[in-house]
C-alpha positions as CSV (number, residue, x, y, z in Angstrom):
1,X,173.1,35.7,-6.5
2,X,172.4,32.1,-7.2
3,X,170.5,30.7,-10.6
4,X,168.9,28.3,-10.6
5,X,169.1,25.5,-13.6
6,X,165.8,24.1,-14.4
7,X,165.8,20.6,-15.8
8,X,164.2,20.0,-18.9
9,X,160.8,18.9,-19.6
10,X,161.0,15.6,-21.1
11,X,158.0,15.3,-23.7
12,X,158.8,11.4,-24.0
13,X,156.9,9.0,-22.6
14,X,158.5,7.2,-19.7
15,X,159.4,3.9,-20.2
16,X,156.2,0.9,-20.3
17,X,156.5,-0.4,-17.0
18,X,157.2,-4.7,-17.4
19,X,153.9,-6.5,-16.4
20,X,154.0,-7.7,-12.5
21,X,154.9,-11.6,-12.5
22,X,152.7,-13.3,-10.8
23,X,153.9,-16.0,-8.3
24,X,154.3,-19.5,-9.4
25,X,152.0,-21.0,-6.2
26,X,148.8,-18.1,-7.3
27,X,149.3,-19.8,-10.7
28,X,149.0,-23.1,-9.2
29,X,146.5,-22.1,-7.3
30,X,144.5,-20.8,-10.4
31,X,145.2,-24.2,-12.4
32,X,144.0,-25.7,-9.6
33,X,140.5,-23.7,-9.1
34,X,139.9,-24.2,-12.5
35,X,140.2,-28.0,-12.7
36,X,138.7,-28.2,-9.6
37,X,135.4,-26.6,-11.2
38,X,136.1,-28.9,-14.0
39,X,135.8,-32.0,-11.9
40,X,133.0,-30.6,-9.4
41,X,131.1,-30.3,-12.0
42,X,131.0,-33.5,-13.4
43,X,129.7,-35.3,-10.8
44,X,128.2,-32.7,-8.0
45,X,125.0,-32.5,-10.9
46,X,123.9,-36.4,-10.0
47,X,122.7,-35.8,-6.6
48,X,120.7,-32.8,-7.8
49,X,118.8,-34.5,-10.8
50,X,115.7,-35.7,-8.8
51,X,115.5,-32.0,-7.5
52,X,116.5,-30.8,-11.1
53,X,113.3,-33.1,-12.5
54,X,111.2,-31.7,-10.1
55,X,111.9,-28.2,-10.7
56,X,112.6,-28.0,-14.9
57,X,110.4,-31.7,-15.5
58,X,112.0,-34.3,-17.7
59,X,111.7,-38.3,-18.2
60,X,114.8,-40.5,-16.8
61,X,116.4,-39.6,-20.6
62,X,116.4,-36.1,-20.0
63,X,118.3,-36.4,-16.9
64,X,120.4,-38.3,-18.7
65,X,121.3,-35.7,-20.8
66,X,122.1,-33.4,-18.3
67,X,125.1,-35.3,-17.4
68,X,126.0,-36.6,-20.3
69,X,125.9,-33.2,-22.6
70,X,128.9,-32.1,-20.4
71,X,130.7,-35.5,-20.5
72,X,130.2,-36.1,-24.2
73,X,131.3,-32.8,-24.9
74,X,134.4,-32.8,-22.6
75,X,135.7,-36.4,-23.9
76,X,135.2,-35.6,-27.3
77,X,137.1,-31.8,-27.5
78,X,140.0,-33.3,-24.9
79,X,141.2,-34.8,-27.9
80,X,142.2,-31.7,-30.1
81,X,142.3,-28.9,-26.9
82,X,146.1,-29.4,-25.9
83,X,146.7,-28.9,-29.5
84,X,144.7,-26.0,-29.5
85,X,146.1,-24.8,-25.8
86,X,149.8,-25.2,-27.8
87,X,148.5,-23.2,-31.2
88,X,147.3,-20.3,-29.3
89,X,148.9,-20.0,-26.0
90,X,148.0,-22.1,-22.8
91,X,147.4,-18.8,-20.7
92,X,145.2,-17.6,-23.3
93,X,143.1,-20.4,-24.2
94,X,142.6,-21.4,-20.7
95,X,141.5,-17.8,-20.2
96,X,139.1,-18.0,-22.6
97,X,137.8,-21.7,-21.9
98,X,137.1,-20.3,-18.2
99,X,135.4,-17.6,-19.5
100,X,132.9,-19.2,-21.2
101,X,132.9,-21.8,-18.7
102,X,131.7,-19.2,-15.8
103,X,129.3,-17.9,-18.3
104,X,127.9,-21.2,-19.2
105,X,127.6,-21.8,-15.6
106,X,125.4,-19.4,-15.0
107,X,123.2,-19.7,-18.0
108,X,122.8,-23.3,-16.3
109,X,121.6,-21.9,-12.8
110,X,119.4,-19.7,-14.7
111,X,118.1,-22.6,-17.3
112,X,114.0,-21.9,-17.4
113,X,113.4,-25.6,-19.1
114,X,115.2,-28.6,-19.7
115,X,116.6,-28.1,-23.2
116,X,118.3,-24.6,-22.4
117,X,119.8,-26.6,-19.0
118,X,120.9,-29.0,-21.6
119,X,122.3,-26.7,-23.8
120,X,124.4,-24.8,-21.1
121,X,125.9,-28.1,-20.2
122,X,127.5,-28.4,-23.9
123,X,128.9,-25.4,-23.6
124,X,130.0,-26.2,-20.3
125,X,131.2,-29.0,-21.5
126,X,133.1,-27.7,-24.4
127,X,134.7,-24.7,-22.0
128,X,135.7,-27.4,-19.5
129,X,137.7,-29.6,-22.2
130,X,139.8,-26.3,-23.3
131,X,140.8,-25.4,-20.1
132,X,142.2,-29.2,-18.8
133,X,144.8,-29.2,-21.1
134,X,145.8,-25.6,-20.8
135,X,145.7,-25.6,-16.9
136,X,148.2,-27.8,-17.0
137,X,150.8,-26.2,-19.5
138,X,150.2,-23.2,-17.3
139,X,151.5,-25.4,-14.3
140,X,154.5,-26.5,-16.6
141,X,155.1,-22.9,-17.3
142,X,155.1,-21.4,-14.2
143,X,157.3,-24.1,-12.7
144,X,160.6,-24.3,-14.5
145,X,163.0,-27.0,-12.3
146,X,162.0,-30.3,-12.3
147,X,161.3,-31.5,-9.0
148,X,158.9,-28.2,-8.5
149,X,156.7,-29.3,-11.3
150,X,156.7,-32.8,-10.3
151,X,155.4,-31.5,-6.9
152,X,153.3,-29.4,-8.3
153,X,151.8,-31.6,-10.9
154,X,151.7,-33.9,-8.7
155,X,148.8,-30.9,-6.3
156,X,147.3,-30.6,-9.7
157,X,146.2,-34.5,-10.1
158,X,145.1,-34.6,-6.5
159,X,143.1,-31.6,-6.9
160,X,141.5,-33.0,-9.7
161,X,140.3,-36.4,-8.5
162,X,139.4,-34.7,-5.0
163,X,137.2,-32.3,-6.9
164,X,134.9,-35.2,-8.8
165,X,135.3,-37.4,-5.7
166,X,133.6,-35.1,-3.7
167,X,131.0,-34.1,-5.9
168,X,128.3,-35.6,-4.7
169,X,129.1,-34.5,-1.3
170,X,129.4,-31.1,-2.5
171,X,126.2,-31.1,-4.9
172,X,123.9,-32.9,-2.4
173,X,124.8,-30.3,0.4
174,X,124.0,-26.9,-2.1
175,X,121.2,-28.7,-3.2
176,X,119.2,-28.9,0.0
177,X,120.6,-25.8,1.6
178,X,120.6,-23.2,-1.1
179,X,118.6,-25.4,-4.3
180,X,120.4,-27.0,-7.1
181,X,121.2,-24.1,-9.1
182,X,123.7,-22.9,-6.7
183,X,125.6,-25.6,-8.0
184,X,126.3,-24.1,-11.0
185,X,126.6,-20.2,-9.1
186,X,129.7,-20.7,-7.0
187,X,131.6,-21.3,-10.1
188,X,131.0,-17.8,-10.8
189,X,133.2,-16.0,-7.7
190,X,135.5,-18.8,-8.5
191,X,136.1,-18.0,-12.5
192,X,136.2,-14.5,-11.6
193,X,138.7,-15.1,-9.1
194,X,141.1,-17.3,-11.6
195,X,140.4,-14.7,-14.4
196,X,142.2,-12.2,-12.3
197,X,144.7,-14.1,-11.5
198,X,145.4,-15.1,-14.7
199,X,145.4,-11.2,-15.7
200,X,149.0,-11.1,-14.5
201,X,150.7,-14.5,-15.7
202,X,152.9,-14.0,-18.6
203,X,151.9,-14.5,-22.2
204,X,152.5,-18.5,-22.6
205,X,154.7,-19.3,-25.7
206,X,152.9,-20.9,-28.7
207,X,153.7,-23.8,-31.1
208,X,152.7,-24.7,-34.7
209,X,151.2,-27.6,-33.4
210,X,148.9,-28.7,-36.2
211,X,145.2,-29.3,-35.8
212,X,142.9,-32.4,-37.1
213,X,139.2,-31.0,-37.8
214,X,137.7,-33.5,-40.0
215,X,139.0,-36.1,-37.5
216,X,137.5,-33.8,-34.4
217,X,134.1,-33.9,-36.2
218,X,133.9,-37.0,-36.8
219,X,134.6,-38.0,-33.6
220,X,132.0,-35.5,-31.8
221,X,129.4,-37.0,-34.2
222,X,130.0,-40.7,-33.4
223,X,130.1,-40.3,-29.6
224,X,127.1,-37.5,-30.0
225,X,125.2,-40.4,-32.2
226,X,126.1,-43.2,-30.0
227,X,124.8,-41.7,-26.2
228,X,121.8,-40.4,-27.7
229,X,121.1,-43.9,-29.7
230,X,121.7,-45.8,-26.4
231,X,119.3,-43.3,-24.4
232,X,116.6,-43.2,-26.6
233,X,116.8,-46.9,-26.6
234,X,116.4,-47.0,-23.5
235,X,113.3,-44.9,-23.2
236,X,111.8,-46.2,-26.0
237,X,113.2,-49.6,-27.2
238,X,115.9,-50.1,-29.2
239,X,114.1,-50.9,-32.4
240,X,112.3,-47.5,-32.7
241,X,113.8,-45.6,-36.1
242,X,115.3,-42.8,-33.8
243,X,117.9,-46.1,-32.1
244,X,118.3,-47.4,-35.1
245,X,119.6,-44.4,-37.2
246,X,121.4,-42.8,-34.3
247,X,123.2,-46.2,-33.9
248,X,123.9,-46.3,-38.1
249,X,125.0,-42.6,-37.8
250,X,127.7,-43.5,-34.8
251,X,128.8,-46.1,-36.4
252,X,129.8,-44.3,-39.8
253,X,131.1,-41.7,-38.2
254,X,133.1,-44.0,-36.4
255,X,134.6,-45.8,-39.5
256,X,134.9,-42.2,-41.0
257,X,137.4,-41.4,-38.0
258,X,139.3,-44.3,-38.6
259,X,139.7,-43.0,-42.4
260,X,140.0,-39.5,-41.1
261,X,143.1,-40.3,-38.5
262,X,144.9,-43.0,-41.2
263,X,144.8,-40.7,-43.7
264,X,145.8,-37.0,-42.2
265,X,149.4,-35.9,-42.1
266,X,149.3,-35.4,-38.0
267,X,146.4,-37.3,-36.8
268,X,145.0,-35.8,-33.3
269,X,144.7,-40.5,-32.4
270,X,147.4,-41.8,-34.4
271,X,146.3,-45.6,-34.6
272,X,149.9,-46.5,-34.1
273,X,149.1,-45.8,-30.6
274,X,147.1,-48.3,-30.5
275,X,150.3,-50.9,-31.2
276,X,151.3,-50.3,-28.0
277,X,150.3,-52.9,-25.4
278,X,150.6,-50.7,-22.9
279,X,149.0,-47.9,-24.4
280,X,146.3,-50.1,-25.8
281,X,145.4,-51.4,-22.0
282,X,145.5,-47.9,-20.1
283,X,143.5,-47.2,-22.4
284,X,141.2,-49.9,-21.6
285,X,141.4,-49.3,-18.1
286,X,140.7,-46.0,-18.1
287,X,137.5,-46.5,-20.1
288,X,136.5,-49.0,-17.0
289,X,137.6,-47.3,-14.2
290,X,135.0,-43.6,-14.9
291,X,132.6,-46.2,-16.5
292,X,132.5,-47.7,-12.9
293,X,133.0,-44.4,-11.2
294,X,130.2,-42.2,-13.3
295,X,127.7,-45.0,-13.6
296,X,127.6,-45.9,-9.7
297,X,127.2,-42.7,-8.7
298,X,124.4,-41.8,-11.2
299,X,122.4,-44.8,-10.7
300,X,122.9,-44.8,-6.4
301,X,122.3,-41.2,-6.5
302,X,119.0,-41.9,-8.1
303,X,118.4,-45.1,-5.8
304,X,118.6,-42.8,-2.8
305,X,116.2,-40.2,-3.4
306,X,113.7,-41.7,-5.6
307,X,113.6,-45.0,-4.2
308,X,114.7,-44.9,-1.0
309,X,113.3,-41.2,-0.3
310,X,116.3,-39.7,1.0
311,X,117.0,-35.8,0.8
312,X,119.6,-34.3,-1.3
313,X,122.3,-33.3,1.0
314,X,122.0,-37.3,3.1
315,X,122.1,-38.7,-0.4
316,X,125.0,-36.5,-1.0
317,X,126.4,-38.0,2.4
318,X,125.9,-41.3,2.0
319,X,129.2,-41.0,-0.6
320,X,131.5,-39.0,2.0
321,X,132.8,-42.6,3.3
322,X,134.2,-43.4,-0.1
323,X,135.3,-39.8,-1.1
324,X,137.0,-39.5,2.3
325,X,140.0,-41.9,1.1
326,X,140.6,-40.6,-2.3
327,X,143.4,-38.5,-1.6
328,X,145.1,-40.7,0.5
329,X,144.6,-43.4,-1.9
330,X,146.4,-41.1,-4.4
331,X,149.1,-41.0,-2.7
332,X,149.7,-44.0,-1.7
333,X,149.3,-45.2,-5.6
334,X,152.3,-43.1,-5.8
335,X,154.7,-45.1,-3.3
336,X,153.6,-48.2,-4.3
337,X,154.3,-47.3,-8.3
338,X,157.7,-46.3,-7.0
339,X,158.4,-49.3,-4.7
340,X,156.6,-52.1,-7.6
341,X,156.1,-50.2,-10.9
342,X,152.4,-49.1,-12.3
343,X,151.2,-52.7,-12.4
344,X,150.5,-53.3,-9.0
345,X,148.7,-50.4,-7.7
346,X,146.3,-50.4,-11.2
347,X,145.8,-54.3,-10.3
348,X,145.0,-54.0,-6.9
349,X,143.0,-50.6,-7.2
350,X,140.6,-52.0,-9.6
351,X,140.1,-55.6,-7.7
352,X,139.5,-53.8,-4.7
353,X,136.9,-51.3,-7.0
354,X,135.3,-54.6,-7.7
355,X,135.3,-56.2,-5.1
356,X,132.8,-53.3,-3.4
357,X,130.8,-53.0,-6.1
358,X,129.9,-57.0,-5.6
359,X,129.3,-56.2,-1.9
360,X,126.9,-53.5,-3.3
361,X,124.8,-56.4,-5.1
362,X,123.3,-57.2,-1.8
363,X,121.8,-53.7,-1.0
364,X,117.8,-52.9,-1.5
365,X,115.4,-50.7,-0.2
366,X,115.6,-52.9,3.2
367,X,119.7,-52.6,3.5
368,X,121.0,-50.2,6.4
369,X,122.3,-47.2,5.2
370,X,125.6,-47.2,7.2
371,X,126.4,-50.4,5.9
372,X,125.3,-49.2,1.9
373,X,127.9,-46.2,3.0
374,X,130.2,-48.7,4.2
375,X,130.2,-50.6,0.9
376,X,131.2,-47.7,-1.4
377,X,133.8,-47.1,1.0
378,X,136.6,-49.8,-1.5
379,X,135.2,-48.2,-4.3
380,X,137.1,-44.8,-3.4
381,X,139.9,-46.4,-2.0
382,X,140.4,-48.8,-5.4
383,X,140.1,-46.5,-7.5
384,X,142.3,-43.7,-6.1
385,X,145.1,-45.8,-5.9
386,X,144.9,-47.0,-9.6
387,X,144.3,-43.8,-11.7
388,X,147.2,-42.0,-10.5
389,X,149.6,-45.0,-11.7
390,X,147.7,-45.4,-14.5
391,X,148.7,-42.1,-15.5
392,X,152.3,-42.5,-15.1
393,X,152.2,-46.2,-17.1
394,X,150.5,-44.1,-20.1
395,X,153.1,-41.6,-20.0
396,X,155.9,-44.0,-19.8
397,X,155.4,-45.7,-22.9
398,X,155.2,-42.6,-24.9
399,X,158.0,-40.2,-26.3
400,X,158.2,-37.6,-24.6
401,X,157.1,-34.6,-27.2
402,X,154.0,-36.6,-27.4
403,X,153.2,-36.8,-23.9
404,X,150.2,-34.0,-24.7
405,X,148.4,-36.4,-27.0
406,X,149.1,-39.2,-25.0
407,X,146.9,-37.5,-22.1
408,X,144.5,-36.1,-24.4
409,X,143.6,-39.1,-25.4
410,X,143.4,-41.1,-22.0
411,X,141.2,-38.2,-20.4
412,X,139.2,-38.8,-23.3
413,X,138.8,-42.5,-23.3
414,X,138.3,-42.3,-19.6
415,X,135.2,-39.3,-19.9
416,X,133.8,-41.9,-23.1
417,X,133.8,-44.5,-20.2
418,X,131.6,-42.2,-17.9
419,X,129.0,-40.6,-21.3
420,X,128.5,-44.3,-22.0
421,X,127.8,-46.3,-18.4
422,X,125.3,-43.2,-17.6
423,X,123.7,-43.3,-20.9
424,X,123.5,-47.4,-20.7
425,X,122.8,-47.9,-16.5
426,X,119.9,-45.1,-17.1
427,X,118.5,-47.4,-19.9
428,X,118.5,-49.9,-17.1
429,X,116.8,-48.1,-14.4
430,X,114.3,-46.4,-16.5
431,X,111.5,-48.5,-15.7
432,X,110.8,-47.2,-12.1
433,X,109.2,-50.7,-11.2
434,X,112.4,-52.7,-12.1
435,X,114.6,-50.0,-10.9
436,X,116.8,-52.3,-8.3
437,X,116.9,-55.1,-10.0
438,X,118.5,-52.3,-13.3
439,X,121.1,-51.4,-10.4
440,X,121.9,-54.5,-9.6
441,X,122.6,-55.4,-13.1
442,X,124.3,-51.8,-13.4
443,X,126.7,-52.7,-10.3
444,X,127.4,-56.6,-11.5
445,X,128.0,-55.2,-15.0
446,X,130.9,-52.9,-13.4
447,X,132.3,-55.0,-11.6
448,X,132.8,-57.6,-14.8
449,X,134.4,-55.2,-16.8
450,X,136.9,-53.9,-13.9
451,X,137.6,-57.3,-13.3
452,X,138.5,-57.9,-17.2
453,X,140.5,-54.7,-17.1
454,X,142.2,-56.0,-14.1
455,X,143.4,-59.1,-15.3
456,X,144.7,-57.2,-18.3
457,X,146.6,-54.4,-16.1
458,X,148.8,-57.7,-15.2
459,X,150.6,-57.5,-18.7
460,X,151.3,-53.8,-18.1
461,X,155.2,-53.3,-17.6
462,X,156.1,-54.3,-13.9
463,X,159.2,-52.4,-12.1
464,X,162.0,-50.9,-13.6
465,X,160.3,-51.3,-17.0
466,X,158.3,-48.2,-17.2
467,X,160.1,-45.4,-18.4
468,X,162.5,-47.0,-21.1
469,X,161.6,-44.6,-23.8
């Protein structure tokens, strides 16, 4: 007779199972959805404003405001979020940046008047300057080796720029098919998509990485102050009280940054930066090249539909020529940074930006439409070939550990550039009756300031010098 020994019953708890890692291309893939929505929505919302004024009402200012309360709001919070994304965790704060982001979204598709549309687009905004930052520690995280991140940094950027390039593509082609507010719906499958991916990416590390709020207030009050002075002047002249205080207000709030950043231990804009030649012009540059960028397409999306007449989804196409070449543009800003240094490609890119817009002085209400389509076509190709480098001569002059606020602060000076060439080419084109002769000033007054820029990118570091420190 056989017995049989039982094993014991274990009354522990079996051991906590390690969380599934997820793989390094899904978390690229959700860094990359994320600023993809990021720069979609940006610039998809300017072919929809006609159809946006039609639906929710509005003067020229409020439409105004409907792209600028994202771009304010994202140019003025880039500057503290990678701190922020450091502090907390870059997995977590881009999880929560996207979270409000999708649900900003769709309090924007859902927007019964103007002022709540408005108001969804701050939040937006706000979400969308959290998440930058921390989409791309998460892209650092996940990609250890050096060559992989440079590759796949390298997807990120591309994605980015493709995303706002095609914007108008994108937003002109929901607009007519499914109405604008669908625009602001398909980021919700795509933020609940990235949310569960992001379910399964390891806890990011954090960093006591120290936090400026008196100089992040500041700053959100002077460039809050200064759009809505400029766009009120606009509408209603410049020497109305509401200009002239908004104006005052933007310009002590300014002077109190400057105190705020010379003052604090670990300023969020050290004004040493500004020391930097280099630094100094990117800087400049960047400011020009969105200001260009931002204010063209607002202005020409306008021109199409409420001038010329044209539907939503043929305005939207009538910028596929120039957002066609972006990508390739990117990259070949890449080989020719490699083969000449930064100098050359930032040059070139912006005379060639410049060079379009002048060819756009000619066009009118009479003007083909191929050939208008044809003439934006040096615009994408200019400017996709300089941002890239301009990047990657920002970087290079600063030390490494320092790289964060470095971007931060580019990104921001770049989305400033875009708040303020909406908010000043919309003063211009306000007037319906003078509204091509306002674009024409718009365009001429773009192509200036690249042209300046230009001429200053030739005392940016040439070959071999970039990347010294």
């Amino acid at each position: 007779m056989h017995t049989t020994v039982r094993e014991p019953i274990r009354t522990e708890a079996p051991p906590a199972a390690e969380p599934r890692r997820v793989s390094p291309t899904l978390v690229l893939g959700a860094a990359l959805l994320g600023f993809f929505v990021i720069g979609l929505d940006a610039s998809a919302v300017n072919v929809a404003l006609p159809a946006i004024g039609r639906t929710l009402g509005g003067t020229t200012a409020g439409l105004q405001w409907i792209v600028d309360a994202y771009t304010l709001m994202f140019a003025a919070l880039l500057l503290s979020a990678g701190a922020l994304s450091d502090r907390l965790g870059a997995n977590r704060v881009f999880g929560a940046g996207l979270a409000v982001f999708t649900a900003a979204s769709a309090l924007c598709g859902l927007a019964p008047a103007l002022g709540a549309l408005i108001g969804a687009r701050v939040v937006q905004g706000s979400a969308a300057a959290v998440m930058l930052p921390s989409s791309l520690a998460l892209v650092r995280q996940a990609f250890p080796h050096t060559a992989e991140r440079a590759r796949a940094i390298a997807l990120w950027t591309v994605g980015g720029a493709v995303s706002t390039a095609a914007g108008p593509v994108v937003g002109g082609a929901l607009t007519s098919s499914l109405g604008w507010r669908s625009i602001f719906f398909l980021n919700l499958p795509v933020g609940l998509l990235t949310l569960a991916v992001l379910v399964r990416v390891p806890r990011s590390p954090r960093r006591a990485a120290p936090l400026d709020p008196l100089g992040q207030l500041t700053a959100v009050i002077a460039l809050g102050a200064l759009t809505y002075g400029v766009i009120e002047g606009g509408a209603s002249g410049f020497g109305t009280p509401t200009a002239v205080v908004s104006l005052v207000v933007a310009g002590v709030a300014l002077a109190a940054f400057v105190v705020a950043e010379a003052r604090v231990g670990e300023p969020m804009v050290p004004l040493g930066l500004f020391r930097s030649r280099t630094a100094t012009l990117c800087l400049a540059i960047g400011f020009a090249v969105n200001a260009a960028f931002y204010g063209t397409v607002f202005v020409l999306g306008l021109f199409f539909q409420q001038v010329l007449g044209l539907s939503a989804v043929t305005a939207g196409l009538m910028f596929l020529p120039m957002t066609a070449l972006v990508a390739g543009a990117n990259v070949a800003s890449a080989r020719a940074a490699a083969r000449f240094g930064p100098r050359v490609p930032i040059t070139i890119g912006q005379l060639v930006c410049a060079l379009g817009l002048f060819g756009l002085l000619g066009v009118d209400t009479h003007t083909d439409r191929l050939l208008t389509a044809v003439l934006l076509v040096p615009m994408g190709i200019g400017l996709g070939f300089a941002v890239p480098s301009l990047t990657a001569a920002m970087l290079s002059d600063i030390p490494a550990d320092r790289a964060g606020m470095a971007g931060g602060v580019l990104n921001a000076g770049r989305q400033t550039g875009g708040a303020l060439a909406v908010a000043v080419f919309g003063a211009l084109v306000a007037h319906g009756t003078r509204f091509v002769s306002g674009m024409h000033i718009s365009l001429l007054a773009s192509a200036l300031l690249l042209l300046a820029t230009a001429a200053g990118a030739l005392a940016l570091p040439g070959r071999g010098a970039a990347g010294a420190r």
